[in-house]
N, C-alpha and C positions, 0 to 999 in steps of 0.2 A: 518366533515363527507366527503368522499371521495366517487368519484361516478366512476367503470368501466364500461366498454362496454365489457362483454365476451360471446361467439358465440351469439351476436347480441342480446342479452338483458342487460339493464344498471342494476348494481347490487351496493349498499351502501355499504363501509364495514363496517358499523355500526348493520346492518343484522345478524337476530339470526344465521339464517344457511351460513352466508357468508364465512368463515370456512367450512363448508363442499363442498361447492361448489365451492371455490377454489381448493381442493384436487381431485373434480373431473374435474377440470381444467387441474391442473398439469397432471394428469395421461394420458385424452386426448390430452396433449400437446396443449392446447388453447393458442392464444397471445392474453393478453388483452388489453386496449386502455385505459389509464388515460384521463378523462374527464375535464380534469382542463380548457384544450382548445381547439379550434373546430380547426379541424374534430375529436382530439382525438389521442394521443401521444403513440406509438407502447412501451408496457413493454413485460416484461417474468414472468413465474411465478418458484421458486426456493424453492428446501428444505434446510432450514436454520435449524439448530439444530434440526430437526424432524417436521419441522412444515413450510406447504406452503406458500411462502411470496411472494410478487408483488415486483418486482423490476426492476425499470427504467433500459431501453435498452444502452450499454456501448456510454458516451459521448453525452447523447440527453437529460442532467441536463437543458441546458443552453434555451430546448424548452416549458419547464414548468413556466405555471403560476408561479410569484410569491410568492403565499400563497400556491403554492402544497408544500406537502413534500418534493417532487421527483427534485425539483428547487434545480438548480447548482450554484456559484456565477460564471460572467464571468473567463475564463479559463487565461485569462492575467494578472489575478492578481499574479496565482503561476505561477511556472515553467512549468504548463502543456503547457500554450498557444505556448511559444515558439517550441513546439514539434509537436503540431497539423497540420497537414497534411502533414506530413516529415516524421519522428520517428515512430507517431501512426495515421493510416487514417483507416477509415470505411471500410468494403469489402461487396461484396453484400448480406452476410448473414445477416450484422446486427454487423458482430465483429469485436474488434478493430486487425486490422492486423498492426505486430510489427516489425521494423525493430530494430535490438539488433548491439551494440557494442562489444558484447564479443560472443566467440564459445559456442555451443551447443556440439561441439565433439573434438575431441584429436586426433591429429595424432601421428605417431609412433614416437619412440624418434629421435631424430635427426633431425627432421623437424622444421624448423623456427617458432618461436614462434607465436602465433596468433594477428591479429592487435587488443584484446580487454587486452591482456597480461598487459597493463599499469590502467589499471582499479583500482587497488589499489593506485596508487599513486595519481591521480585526477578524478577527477566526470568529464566525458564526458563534451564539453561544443561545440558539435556541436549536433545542434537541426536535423538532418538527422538519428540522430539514438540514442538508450535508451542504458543509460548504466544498469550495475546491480542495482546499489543505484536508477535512477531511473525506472527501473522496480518493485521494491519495493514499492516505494511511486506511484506508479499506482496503484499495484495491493490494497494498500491499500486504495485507494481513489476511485477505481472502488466497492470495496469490501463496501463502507458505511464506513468504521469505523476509517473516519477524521472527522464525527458529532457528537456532543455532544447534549445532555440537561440532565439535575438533575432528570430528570422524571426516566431517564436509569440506575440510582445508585445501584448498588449492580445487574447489570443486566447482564452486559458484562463479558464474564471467557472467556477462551483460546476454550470453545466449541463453542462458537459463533463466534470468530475470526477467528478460522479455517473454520467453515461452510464458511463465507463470503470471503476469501480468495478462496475456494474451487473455489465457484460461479465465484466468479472474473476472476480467470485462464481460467474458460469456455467459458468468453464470448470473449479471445484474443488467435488471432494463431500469429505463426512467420511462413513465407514462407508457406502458405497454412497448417500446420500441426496446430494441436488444441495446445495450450499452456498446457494445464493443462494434458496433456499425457505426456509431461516433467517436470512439478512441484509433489514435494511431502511436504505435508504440515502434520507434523503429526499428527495423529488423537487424540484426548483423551484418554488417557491412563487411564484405569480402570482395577484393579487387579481381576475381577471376568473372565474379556473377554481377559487377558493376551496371551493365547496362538492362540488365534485368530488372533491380530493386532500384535502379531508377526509373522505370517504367511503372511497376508500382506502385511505386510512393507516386508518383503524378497520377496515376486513377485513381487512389484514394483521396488525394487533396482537388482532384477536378469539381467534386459537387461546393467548395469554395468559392468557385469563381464563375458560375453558372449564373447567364443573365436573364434572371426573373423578375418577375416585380415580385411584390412583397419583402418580407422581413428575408434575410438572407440568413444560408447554413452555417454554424461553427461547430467547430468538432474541439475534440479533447487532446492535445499533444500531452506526453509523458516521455521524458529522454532527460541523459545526463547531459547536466552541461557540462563543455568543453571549454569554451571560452566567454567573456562579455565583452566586449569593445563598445565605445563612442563611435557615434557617425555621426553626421552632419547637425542632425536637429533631433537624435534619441540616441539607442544603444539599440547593436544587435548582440543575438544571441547565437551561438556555434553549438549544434545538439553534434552529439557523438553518436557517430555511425549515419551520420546524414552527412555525406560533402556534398558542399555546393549548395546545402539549404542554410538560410537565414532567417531566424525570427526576428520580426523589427518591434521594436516597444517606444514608445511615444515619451520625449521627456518627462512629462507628470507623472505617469506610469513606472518610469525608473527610477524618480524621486519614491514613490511610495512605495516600491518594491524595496528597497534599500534601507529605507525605516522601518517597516513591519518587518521586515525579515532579517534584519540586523547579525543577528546569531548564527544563524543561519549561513550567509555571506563568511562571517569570520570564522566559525569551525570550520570550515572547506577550504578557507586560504591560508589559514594555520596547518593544517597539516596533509603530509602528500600522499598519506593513502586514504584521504577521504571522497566520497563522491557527491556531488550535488545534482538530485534530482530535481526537474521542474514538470510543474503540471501546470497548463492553461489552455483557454480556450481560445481558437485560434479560428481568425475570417481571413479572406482573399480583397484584396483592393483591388481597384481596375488595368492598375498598374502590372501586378502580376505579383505583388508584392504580399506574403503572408503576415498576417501582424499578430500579436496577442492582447485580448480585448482585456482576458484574466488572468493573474499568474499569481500558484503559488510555490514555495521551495520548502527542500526536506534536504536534510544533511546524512548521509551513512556512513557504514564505515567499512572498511576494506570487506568485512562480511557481508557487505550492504543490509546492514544492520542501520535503522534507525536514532539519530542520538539529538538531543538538543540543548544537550549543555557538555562541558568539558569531563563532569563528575561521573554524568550517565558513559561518555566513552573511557573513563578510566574504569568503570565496573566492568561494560564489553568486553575491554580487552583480558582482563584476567578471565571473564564467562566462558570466553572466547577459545581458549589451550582448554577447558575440560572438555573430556569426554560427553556426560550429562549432557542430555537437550534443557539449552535456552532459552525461551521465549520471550521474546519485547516488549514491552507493555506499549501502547499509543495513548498519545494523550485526545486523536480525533479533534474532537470541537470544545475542551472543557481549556476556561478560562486558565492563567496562569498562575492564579491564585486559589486553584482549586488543586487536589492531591493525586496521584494517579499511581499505579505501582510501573516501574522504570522499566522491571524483568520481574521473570518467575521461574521459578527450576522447580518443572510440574513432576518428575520423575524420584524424588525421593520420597523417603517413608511418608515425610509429613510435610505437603510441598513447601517450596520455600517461597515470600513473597519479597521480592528487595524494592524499598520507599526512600526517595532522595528527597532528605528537607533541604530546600535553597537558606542560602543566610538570608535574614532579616523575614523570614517568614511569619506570618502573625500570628494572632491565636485563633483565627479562626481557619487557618490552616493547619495548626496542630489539633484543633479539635474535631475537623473532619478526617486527620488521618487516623486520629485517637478513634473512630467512627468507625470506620472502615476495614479496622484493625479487629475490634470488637466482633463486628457483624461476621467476620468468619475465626470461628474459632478453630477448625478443623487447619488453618493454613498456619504455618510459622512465618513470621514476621522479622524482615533484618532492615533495621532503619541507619538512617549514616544522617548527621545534622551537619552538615557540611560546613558551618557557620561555624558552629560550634567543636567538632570532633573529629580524629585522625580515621579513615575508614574505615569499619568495623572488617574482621575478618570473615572470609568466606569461605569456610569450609565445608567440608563432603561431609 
């Protein structure tokens, strides 16, 4: 049982009417106060799939009691930590304000390529600023849905991913402008409300094709792909829950999408309950045609669980049937040769941290995980040397 403070009365959410008076939270815009610890940990309260939720303030995991839900593992374990207060720092509202690697707008032709233009061929590896891959693994990891437990089986569909996505974008600006005024995430797609979310989606994609002079608008697509195809002179792309849209990519663009993201492509086409999500930035031609300037890809997994190798989704899936909350580690923007933890199971006595060494790893990747390991002593540590050894067991 879970105790708030909202406009100055402590409320259980265990409470027949705790439910409605959330809703009459939300609507006066209350902040409430998670009680796990004194004086009382500032959340927000959010519409997830049609239904008022309490959700920790972006980045303030790490100020939560242990046993709250709302408890972060340290941010050093993934690639976020290297980002923090560089890339993503707090602003006085409360939201994570973003410094980005790549353009939000398009100058006219002939003007020199933008400094995020190499984003396809590697993942940013300076912690000053977010690339697209990891702007991604933010938004999913701001948004809740890198945890797991079995309790949530058959709970999670693509309408709860977008609400929480939505959410996520809301609480991060870039340059003072609200993030999620530039994100479009698509909605659920229901054939009864068809001509409605199509009317939508064309007002949000209308400032694409607005003729101005200057540098023109791109905005941020985030959606499972559906399908890839060849066309004439590139490849489009089939987002799911958009019919009838098309993202078009430019040969060279589909050549380097396919190299950098290798892995990527093949855990998705290997197996059929994976999903492939894509994030890029996306402009309007004259033609009418939407293109993507930047694109990057994330693999999950039936939990829309993050994974990026075959080893990390055989842990998933055993994490996956316990009860125990899960947590995903991101790798964000740290190079391939650097160590990250895969998962963490923050809910037992002495939480648990699980470390996937790749075969042929060097020494200077055992001795940063040897590093890492060290530096918290208070965590238990379960390493697998995949090169070398049959998976260690995972026990409660």
């Amino acid at each position: 049982m879970r105790a708030f403070l909202i406009d100055g009365e402590t409320i259980f959410d265990e409470a027949e009417d705790f439910g409605s008076r959330l809703a009459r939270a939300y609507d006066s815009h209350s902040r409430p106060l998670c009680l796990c610890s004194h004086p009382g940990i500032p959340m927000y309260i959010a519409m997830i799939a049609d239904q008022p939720t309490i959700k920790r303030m972006p980045l303030t995991g790490g100020e939560h009691h242990s046993a709250c839900p709302s408890y972060e593992p340290p941010y050093e374990l993934s690639g976020l930590g290297a980002l923090m207060g560089h890339a993503i720092k707090l602003d006085g509202d409360g939201r994570a304000a973003l410094r980005l690697d790549f353009s939000l707008s398009k100058r006219d032709a002939g003007a020199a390529p933008s400094a995020g233009a190499q984003a396809l061929e590697s993942v940013s590896n300076d912690s000053r600023k977010l690339s697209l891959r990891g702007l991604l693994h933010f938004l999913w990891h701001e948004g809740g849905l890198t945890e797991w437990t079995a309790r949530w089986a058959g709970k999670r569909h693509w309408r709860q991913v977008h609400s929480h996505l939505v959410e996520a974008a809301r609480t991060m600006s870039v340059r003072g402008e609200r993030l999620a005024a530039r994100v479009l995430v698509p909605e659920p797609f229901r054939t009864e409300e068809k001509t409605a979310i199509e009317q939508r989606r064309a007002l949000a994609l209308a400032p694409l094709f607005e003729n101005k002079a200057g540098a023109k608008q791109l905005m941020i697509l985030v959606g499972e792909i559906k399908e890839l195809a060849p066309v004439r002179t590139g490849q489009q792309v089939v987002i799911k829950h958009m019919p009838g849209f098309r993202l078009y990519l430019e040969n060279a663009t589909w050549r380097r999408l396919q190299r950098r993201f290798e892995t990527e492509l093949m855990l998705w086409r290997s197996a059929d309950d994976a999903h492939l999500i894509a994030i890029a930035t996306i402009g309007g031609s004259p033609s009418g045609v939407v293109m993507a300037h930047e694109i990057a890809l994330m693999t999950v997994t039936e939990q829309w669980l993050p994974v990026e190798s075959v080893y990390e989704k055989r842990v998933l899936e055993i994490l996956a049937r316990k009860r125990e909350k899960t947590v995903k580690g991101l790798r964000f923007d740290l190079p391939q040769a650097q160590p990250y933890a895969a998962a963490i199971l923050p809910e037992r006595p002495q939480p648990l941290v699980l470390y996937i060494v790749p075969a042929g790893a060097d020494s200077h990747f055992e001795a940063g995980l040897k590093e890492m390991v060290e530096a918290r002593p208070d965590l238990a540590a379960w390493i697998w040397h995949v090169g070398r050894d049959e998976m260690p067991d995972i026990t409660d």
